[in-house]
N, C-alpha and C positions, 0 to 999 in steps of 0.2 A: 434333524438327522436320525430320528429314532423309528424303528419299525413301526409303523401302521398298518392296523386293518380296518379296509372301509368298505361296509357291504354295498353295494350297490342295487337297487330296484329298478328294470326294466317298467316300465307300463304296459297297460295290455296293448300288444300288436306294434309294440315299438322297439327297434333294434339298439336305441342309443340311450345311458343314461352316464350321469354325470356325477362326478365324485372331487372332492376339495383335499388334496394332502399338502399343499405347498403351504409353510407356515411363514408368515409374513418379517420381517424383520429390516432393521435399518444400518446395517454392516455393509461396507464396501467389502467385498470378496471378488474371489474367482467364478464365473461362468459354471453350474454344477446339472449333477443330472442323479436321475432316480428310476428304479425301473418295477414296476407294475406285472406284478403275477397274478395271473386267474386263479382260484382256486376250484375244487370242487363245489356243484352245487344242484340243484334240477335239471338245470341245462347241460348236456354236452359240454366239457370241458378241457382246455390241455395246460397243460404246463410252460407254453411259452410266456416270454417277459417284455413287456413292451418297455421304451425308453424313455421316459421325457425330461425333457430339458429345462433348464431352470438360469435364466439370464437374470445377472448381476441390475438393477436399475438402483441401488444405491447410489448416491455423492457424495465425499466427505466436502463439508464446510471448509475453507480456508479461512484463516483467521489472521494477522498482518498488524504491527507495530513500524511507523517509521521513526527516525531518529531525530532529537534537536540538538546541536552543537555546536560552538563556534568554527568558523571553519582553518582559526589556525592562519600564522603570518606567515609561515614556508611551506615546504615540500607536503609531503603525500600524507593526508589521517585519514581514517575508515571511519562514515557513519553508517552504525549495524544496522542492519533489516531484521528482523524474527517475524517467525510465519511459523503458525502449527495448525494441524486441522484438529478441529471439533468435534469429527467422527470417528466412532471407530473404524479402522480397518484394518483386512485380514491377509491383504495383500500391496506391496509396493505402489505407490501412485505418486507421479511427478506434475508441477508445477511451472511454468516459464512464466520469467520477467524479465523486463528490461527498461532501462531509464529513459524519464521523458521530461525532455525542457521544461523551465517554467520561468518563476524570474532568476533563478538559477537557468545556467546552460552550459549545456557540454561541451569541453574543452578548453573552459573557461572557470570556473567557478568548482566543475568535479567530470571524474571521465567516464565517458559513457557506457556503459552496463551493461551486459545480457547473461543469461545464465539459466538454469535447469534448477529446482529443489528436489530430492529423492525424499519422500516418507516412507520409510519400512516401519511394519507392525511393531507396536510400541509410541507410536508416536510420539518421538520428542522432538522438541522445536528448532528449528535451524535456524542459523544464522548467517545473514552474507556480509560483508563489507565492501559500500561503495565508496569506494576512494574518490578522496575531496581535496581540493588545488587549494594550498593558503595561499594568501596574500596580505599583505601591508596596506591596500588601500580604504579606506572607508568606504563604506555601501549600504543601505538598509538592509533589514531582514531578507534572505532571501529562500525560495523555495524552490523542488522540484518534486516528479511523483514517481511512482513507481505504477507500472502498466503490466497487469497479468493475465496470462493466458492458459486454456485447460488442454490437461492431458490424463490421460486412463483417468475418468470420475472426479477428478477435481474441481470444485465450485469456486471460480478464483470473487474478488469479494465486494460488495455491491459499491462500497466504498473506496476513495482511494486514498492509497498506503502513500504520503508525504514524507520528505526527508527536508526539516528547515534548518538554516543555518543562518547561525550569529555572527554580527560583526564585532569582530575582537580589535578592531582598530582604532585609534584616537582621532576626534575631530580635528581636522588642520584648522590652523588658522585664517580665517577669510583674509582675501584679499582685497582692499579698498579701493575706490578712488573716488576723488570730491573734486567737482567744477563749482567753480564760484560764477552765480550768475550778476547779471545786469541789477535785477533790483536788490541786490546784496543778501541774496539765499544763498543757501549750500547745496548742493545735489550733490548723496553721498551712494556711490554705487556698490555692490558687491557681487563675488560671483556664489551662489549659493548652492547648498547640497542639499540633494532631495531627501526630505523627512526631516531634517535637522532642523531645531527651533532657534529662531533670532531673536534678540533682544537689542534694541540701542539704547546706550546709558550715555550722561554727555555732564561735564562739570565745567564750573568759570574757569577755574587755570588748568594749563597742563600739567602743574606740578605737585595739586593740592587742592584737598577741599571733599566737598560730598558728591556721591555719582547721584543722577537721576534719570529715571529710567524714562525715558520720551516713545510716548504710545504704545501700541501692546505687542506685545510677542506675535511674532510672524514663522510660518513652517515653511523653508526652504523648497522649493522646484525645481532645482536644476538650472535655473536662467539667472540674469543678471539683475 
């Protein structure tokens, strides 16, 4: 932004020469302009000022943390988003997001999302909270993302911004059942949870004695 003078040299029999004042820099700002006075010199000269224009092609970085926590056996908790940009800037710039199923889903698990980030100069980092639906059921880990979109120079981020959540619930207890076949086996059924480990342990009396554990540990599917 500081006064310059830059001579400029003609060649011989040419009307056009070229001069460098724009000084390069990596700041998100406003659209700016600068204006160009002839001075005195051999040639003919006036005192008019030309204009030139000077377009913004900065973007700040966007930069994104999502959350991990359990999601809670009742009513409504917030898991926080933070987002700050990486660049500086010298002028307002907003961000849009909004929430995208995953093994998490909306309206079920946490509600669905949209929203605007405002950064003014100074850059400090916002936070949102996406409210998340507790429940008492058991369920694996679950996840969702977050899907951003740009507005005035914003670089939203090459990665995606995750929000997972824990199950804070207690394994039930499976439910059995055993058919005794023709050649005097047991067929012992269960209905199983997906991700959760089984083990069968089995002793001579039902009242007394050592477990032992019969074959190896098995991970739940979902089926019986």
């Amino acid at each position: 932004d500081a006064k310059l003078q830059v001579e400029l040299t003609f060649p011989r029999g040419s009307r056009r020469a070229t001069g460098d004042w724009v000084v390069p820099d990596n700041t998100v700002e406003a659209d700016e302009q600068f204006r160009i006075r002839r001075l005195e010199g051999p040639a003919p000269a006036s005192t008019v000022f030309a204009t030139i224009p000077v377009r913004n092609d900065d973007r700040a970085v966007l930069r994104t943390v999502g959350d991990t926590r359990p999601e809670g056996s009742s009513g409504i908790t917030p898991a926080l988003l933070t987002a700050w940009l990486e660049s500086p800037i010298e002028v307002p710039v907003e961000a849009e997001f909004t929430t995208v199923d995953g093994t998490a889903v909306a309206g079920q698990d946490f509600l669905a999302t949209t929203g605007r980030l405002l950064f003014s100069p100074g850059n400090t980092p916002n936070r949102v909270g996406i409210p998340i639906i507790g429940d008492t059921q058991y369920e694996s880990e679950e996840r969702f993302s977050i899907g951003w979109g740009e507005r005035n120079g914003v670089l939203w981020p090459n990665a995606v911004t995750r929000i997972s959540l824990l199950n804070d619930d207690p394994v039930p207890r499976p439910e059995l059942g055993m058919t005794r076949c023709t050649d005097q086996s047991t067929v012992i059924r269960l209905q199983s949870l997906s991700g959760v480990r089984y083990t069968l342990e089995s002793r001579a009396s039902a009242l007394s004695g050592a477990w032992e554990t019969e074959g190896s540990t098995r991970t739940g599917n979902g089926t019986t």
